[in-house]
C-alpha positions, 0 to 999 in steps of 0.5 A: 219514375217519380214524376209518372206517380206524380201524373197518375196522382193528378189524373186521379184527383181530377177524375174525382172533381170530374165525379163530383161535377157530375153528381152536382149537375146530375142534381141541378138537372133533376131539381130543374136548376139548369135547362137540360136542353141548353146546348152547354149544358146537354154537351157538359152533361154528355161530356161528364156521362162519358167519363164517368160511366164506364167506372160508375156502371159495374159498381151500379151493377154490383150495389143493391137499388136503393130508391132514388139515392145512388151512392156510387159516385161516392164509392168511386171516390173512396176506392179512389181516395185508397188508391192515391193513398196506396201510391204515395204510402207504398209505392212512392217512397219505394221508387228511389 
């Protein structure tokens, strides 16, 4: 049981390296870095859209509009930064 708490913590903190890569090539793509229509770069950006979309999305819905700046990566982050914390503080040390 120990070693599926283990995984999860390490699906996890991939997920928020997967977030950062995102918001980083999301900010290369608009200060014109990176060409957009690159074949990498548009199948790497595809690719980081869909993993991080479906979680990004309903907390989008929820914050107000803020201009340009769109904070939701970094809530994403700290709600998942709880989660972690959560397992490895109350549930782990529990499961023996």
């Amino acid at each position: 049981m120990r070693a599926l708490f283990l995984v999860i913590d390490l699906a996890l903190n991939l997920y928020i390296w997967l977030l950062i890569a995102a918001a980083v090539l999301s900010w290369l793509v608009a200060f014109n870095v990176v060409n957009a229509r690159n074949q990498v770069v548009a199948m790497v950006g595809d690719f980081l859209y869909r993993i991080t979309e479906p979680l990004l999305r309903p907390i989008r819905s929820v914050m107000p509009d803020l201009g340009g700046i769109d904070l939701s990566p970094v809530i994403l982050i700290l709600i998942i930064i709880f989660i972690r914390y959560v397992i490895a503080l109350y549930i782990l040390p529990n499961v023996f």
